[in-house]
VEXDREN-2710 file (C-alpha; in Angstrom, 1 decimal):
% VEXDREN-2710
k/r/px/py/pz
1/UNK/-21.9/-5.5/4.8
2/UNK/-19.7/-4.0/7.7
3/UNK/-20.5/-1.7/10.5
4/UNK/-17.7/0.3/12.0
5/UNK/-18.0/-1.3/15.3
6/UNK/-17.2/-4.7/13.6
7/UNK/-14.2/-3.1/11.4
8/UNK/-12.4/-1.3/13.9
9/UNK/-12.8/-4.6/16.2
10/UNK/-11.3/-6.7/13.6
11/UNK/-8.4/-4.2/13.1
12/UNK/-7.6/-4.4/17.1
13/UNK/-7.3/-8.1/16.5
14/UNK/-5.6/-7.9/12.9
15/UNK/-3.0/-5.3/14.4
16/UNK/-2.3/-7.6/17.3
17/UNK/-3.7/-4.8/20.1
18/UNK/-4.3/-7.3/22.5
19/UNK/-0.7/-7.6/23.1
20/UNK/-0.9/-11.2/21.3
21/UNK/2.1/-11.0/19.5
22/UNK/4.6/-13.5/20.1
23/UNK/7.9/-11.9/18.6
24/UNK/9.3/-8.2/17.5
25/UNK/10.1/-10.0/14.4
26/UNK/7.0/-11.7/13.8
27/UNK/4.6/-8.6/14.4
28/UNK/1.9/-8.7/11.8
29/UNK/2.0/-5.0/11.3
30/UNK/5.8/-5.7/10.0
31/UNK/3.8/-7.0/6.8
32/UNK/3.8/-2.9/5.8
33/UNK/6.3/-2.0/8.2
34/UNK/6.3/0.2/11.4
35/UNK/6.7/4.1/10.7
36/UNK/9.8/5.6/13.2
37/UNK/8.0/8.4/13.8
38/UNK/8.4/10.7/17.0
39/UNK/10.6/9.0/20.2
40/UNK/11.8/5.5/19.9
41/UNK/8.4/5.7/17.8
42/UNK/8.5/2.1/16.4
43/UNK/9.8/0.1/19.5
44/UNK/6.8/2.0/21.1
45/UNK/4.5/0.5/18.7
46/UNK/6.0/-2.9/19.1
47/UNK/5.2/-2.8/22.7
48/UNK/1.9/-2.0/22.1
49/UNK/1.5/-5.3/20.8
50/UNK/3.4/-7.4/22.6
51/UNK/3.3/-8.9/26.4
52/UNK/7.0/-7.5/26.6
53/UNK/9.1/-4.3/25.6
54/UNK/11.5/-4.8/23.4
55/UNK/15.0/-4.6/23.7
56/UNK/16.6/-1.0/22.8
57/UNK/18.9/-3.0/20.0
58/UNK/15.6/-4.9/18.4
59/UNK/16.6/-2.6/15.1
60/UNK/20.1/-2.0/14.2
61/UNK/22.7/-3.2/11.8
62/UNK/22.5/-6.7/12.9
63/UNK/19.1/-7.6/14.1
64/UNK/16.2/-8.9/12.0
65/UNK/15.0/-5.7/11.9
66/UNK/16.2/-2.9/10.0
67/UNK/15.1/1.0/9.4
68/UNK/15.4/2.3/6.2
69/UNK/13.8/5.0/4.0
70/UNK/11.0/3.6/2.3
71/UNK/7.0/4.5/1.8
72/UNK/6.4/8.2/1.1
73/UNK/10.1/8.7/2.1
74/UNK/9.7/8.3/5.7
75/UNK/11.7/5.9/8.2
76/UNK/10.2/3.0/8.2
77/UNK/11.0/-0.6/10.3
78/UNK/10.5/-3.9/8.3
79/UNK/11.8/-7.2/8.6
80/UNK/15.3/-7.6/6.9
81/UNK/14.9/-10.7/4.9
82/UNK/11.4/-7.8/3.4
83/UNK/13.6/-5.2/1.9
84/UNK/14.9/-6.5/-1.4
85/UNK/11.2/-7.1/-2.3
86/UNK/10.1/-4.1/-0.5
87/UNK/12.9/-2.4/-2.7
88/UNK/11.2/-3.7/-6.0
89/UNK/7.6/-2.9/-5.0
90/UNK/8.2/0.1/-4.3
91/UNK/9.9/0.7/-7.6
92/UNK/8.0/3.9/-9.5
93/UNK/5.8/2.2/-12.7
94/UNK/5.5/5.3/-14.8
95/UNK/6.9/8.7/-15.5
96/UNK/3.8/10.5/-13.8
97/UNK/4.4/8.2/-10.6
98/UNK/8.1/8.9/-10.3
99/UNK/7.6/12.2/-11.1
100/UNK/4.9/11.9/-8.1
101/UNK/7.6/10.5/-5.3
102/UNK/10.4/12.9/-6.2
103/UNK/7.9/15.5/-5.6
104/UNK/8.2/17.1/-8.7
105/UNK/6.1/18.7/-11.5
106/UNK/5.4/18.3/-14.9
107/UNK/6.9/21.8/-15.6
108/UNK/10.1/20.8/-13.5
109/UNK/10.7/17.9/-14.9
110/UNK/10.2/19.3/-18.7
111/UNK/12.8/22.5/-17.4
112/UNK/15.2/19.9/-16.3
113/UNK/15.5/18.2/-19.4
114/UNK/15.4/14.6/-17.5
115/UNK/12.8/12.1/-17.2
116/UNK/11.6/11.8/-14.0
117/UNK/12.0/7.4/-14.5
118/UNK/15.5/8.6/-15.0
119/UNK/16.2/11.2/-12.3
120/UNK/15.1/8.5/-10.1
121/UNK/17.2/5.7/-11.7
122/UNK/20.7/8.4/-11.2
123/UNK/19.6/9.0/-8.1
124/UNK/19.6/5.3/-6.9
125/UNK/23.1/4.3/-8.9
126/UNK/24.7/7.6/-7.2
127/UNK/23.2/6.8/-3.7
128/UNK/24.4/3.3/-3.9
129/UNK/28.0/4.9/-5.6
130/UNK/28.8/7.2/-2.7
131/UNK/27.7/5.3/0.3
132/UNK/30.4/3.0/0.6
133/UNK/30.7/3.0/4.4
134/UNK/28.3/4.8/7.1
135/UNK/27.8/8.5/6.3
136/UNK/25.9/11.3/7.6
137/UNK/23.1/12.6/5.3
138/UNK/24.4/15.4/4.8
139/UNK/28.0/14.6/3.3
140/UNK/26.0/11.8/1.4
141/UNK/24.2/14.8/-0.2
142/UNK/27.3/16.6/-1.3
143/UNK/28.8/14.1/-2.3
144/UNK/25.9/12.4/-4.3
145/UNK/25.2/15.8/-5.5
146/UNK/29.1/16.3/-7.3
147/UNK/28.1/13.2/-9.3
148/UNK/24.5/14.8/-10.7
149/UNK/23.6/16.8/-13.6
150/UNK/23.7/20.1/-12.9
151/UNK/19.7/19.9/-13.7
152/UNK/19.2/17.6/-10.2
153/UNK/20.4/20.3/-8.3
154/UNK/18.1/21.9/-6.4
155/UNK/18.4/25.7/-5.0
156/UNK/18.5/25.6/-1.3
157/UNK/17.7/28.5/0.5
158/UNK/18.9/27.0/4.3
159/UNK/21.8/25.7/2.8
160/UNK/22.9/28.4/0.3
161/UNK/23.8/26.5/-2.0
162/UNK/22.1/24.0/-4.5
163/UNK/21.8/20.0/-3.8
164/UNK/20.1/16.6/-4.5
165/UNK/16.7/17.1/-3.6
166/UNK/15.4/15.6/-0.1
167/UNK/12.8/13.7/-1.9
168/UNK/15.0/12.0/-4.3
169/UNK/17.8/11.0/-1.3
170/UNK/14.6/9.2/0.3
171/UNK/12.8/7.3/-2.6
172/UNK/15.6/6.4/-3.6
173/UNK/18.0/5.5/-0.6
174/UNK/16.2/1.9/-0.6
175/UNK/16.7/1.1/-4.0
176/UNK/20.5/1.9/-3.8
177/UNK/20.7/-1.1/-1.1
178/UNK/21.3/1.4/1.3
179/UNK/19.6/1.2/5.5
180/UNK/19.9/3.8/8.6
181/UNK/21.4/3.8/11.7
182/UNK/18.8/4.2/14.8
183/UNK/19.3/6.8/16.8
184/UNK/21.4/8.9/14.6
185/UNK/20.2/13.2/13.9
186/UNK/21.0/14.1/11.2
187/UNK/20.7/10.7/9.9
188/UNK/23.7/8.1/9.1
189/UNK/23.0/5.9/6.4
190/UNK/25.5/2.9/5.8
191/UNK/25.3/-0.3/2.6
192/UNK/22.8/-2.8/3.6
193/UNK/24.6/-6.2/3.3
194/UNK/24.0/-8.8/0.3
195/UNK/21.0/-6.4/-0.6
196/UNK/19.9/-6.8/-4.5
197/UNK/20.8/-4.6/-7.3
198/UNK/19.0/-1.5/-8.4
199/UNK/15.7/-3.9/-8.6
200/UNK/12.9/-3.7/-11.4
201/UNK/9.6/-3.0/-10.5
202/UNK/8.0/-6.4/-9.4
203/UNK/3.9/-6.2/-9.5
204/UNK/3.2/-9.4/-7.2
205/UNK/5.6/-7.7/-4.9
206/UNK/3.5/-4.3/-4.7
207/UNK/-0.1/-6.8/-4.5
208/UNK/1.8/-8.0/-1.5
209/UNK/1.9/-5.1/-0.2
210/UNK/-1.3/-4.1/-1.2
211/UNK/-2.7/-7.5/0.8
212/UNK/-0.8/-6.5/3.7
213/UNK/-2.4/-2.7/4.2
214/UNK/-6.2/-4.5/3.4
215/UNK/-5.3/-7.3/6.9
216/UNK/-4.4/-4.9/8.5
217/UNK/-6.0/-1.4/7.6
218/UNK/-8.9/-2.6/5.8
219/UNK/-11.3/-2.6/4.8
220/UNK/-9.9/0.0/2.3
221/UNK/-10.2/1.5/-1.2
222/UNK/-7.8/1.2/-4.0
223/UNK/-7.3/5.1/-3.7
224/UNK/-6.6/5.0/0.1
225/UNK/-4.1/2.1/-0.6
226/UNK/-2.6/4.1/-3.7
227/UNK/-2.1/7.0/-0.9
228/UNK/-0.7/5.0/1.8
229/UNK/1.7/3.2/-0.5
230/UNK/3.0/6.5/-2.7
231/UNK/1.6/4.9/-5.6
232/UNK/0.0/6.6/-8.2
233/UNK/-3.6/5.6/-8.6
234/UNK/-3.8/5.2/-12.1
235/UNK/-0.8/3.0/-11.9
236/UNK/-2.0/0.5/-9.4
237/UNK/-5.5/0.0/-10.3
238/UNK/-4.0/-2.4/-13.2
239/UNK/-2.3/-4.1/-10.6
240/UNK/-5.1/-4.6/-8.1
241/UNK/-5.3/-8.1/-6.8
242/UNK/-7.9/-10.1/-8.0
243/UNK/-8.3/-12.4/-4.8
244/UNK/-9.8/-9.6/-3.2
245/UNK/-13.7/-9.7/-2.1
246/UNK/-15.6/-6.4/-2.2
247/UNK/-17.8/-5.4/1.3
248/UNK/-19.6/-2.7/2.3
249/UNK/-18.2/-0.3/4.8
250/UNK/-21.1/2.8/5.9
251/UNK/-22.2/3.2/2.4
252/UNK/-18.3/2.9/1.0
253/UNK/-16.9/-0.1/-1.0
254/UNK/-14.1/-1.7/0.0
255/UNK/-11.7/-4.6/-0.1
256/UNK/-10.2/-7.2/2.1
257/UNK/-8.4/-10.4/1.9
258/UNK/-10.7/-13.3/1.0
259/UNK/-9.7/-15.1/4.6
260/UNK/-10.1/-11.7/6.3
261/UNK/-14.3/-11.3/5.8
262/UNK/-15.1/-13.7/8.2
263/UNK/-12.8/-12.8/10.8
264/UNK/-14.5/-9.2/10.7
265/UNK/-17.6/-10.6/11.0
266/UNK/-16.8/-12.3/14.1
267/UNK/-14.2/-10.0/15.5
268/UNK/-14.1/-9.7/19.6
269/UNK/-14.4/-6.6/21.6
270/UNK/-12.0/-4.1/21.2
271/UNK/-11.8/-4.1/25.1
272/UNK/-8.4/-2.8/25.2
273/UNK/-6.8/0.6/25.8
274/UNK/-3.4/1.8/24.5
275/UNK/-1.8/4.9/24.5
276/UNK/-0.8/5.0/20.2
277/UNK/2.2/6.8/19.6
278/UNK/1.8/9.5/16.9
279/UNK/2.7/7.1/14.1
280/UNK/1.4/4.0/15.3
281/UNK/-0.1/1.7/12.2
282/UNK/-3.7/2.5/13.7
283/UNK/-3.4/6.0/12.8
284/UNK/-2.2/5.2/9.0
285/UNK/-5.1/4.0/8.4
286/UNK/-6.5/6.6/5.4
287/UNK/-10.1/6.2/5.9
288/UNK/-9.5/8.8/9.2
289/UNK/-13.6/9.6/9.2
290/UNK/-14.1/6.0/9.9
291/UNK/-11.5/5.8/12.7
292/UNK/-12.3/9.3/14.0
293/UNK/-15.6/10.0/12.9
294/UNK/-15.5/13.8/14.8
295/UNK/-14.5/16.0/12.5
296/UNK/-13.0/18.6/15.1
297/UNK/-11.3/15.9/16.6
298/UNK/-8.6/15.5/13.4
299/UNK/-6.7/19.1/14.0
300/UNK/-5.7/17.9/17.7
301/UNK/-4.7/14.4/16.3
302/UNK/-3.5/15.7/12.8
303/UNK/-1.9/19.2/13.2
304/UNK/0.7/20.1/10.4
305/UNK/3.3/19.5/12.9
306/UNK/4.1/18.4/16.5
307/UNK/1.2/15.4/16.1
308/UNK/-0.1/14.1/19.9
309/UNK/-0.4/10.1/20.6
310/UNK/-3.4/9.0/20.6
311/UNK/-5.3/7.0/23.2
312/UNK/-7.5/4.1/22.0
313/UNK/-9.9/2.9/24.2
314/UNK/-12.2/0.3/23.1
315/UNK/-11.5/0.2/19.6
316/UNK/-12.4/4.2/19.7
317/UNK/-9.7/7.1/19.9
318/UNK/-10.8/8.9/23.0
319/UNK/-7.9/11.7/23.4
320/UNK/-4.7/12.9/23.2
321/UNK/-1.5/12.5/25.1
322/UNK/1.9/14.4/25.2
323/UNK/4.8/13.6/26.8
324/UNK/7.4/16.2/28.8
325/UNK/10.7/15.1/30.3
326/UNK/12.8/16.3/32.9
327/UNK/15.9/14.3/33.2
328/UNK/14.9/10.5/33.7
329/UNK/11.2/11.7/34.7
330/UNK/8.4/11.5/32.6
331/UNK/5.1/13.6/32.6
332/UNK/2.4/12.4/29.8
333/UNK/-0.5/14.9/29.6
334/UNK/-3.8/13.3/28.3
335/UNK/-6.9/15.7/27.1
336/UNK/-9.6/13.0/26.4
337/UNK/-12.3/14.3/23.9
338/UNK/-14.7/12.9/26.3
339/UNK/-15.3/12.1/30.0
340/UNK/-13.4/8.5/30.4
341/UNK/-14.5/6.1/33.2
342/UNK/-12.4/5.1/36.0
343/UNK/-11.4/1.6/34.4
344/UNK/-10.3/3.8/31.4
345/UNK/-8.6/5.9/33.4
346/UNK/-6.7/3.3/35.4
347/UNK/-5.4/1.2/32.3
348/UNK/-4.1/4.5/31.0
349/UNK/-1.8/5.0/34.3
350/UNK/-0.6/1.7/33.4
351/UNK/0.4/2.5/29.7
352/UNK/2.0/5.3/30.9
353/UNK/4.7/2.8/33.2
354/UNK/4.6/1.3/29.7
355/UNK/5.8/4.5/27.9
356/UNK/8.0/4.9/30.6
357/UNK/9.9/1.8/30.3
358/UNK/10.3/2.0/26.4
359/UNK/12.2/5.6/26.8
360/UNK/14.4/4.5/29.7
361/UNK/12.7/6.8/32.5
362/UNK/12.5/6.2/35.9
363/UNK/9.4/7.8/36.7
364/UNK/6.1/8.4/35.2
365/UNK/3.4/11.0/36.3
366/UNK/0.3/10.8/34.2
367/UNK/-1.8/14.9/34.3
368/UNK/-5.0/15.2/33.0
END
């Protein structure tokens, strides 16, 4: 058996929190990638966990690191030498589950006349087709959407006109060997060099990933790892590893690695505070009444859009923090969800410099 305390200290330590990480490359939360949420929201999220900011070119083109399109559709920083795997795991294993990542229904894929399995395999062949050289989103969508069945279009009411859907672009943008450009709105996406071809769904590549959210995010269910993965549930509990060891989280089962038990057991202090941009791999985790056991606290942290950062303090999430800027200046607003002593208080001043450096400003004033 676990108690919180002794999970949320092990994930500090499994995340790397304590700024232990020796490389941007050889991050441990790399294992499931790094969401690129919010401003320059994965190099943020690096530097939380390492003694030194990155460098503004650590993902591009030609660096180790690449950002592509991959779990639920989102942008997402892995290791390049992950993807073609990452590609193949992420592969949908039935009808229901692709149906599931292109965001469709039952009823819209039966009015359409096209399996959802191959609506997402036309989707990957066009996408890798059309995106020869690097290409804004949106003339990848026209063109990619001149090549579809007419029953892949889908009505647009912004655009006036009907299109590939957003969904299928995403899910399947990966598979068609295809990466983005940082720093690019709307998005560019260009070919990914020597990726592999329209890969087959590969099940020790998806337990991989499946070991990877349990280091680093578990203990965890097979349902929470079936949501944080895009995976249907029904679909992955075949696949569940068997290496896994069953523990006892607040009443809940859960799994972890075999080697990963007794280093919860043992974990240190989470004695470290960290202003958590609003996608940083903490907040991924799906077990969000473990991490954030205040209910009231989830709409400031969670809102349908504009999410805060978060500030972890101790292995707890004690606030919220917004930025503002005003040419090179930078204001970051923190409302704490309780009183926060002075040494608190002091290490999130220096965060903030932190923040600062990773978005180029020149100045930093923290309000609270």
């Amino acid at each position: 058996m676990l108690s919180r305390g002794q999970v949320l200290a092990y994930r500090v330590a499994a995340q790397e929190l304590r700024r232990d990480g020796q490389a941007p490359q050889r991050l441990a939360v790399l294992d499931i990638g790094i969401q690129d949420g919010g401003t320059d929201g994965a190099r943020h999220a690096m530097d939380a966990r390492l003694a030194q900011a990155p460098p503004p070119d650590v993902v591009g083109p030609d660096a180790d690191l690449a950002l592509v399109w991959s779990l639920r559709g989102a942008p997402y920083v892995h290791r390049r030498r992950d993807l073609d795997p990452l590609a193949a795991a992420l592969v949908p294993l039935s009808e229901a589950d692709a149906a599931g990542r292109l965001n469709e229904t039952g009823p819209s894929v039966a009015r359409a006349g096209i399996s959802a399995l191959d609506q997402y395999a036309t989707a990957v062949r066009e996408m890798r087709a059309v995106v020869r050289r690097p290409t804004a989103k949106g003339a990848a969508s026209t063109a990619v959407t001149q090549r579809l069945p007419p029953a892949m279009r889908h009505p647009c009411r912004a655009c006036g006109t009907s299109h590939i859907s957003d969904s299928a672009m995403r899910v399947a943008s990966l598979a068609a060997g295809l990466e983005l450009q940082p720093g690019t709105a709307p998005p560019v996406l260009q070919p990914r060099a020597g990726a592999a071809v329209a890969p087959a769904p590969d099940p020790e590549a998806l337990r991989l990933l499946v070991r990877g959210y349990l280091a680093l995010l578990g203990p965890a269910t097979p349902r929470q790892v079936a949501d944080y993965l895009d995976v249907r549930g029904a679909d992955l509990t075949p696949l569940w590893p068997d290496d896994l060891v069953a523990v006892s989280v607040e009443g809940t089962r859960a799994w972890l690695p075999e080697g990963a038990v007794a280093a919860a057991q043992r974990a240190p202090e989470p004695d470290v505070v960290r202003l958590l941009n609003p996608f940083d791999p903490w907040l991924q985790a799906r077990d969000r009444d473990l991490i954030v056991p205040d209910r009231a606290h989830h709409k400031a942290l969670w809102p349908v859009l504009g999410r805060p950062g978060a500030v972890l303090a101790d292995g707890e999430i004690a606030g919220t923090w917004r930025t503002r800027t005003s040419g090179r200046a930078l204001t970051i607003t923190v409302e704490p969800f309780w009183p926060l002593d002075p040494r608190v208080r002091r290490a999130i001043e220096a965060e903030a410099e932190r923040v600062a450096t990773v978005r180029g400003a020149t100045s930093v004033t923290v309000r609270w």
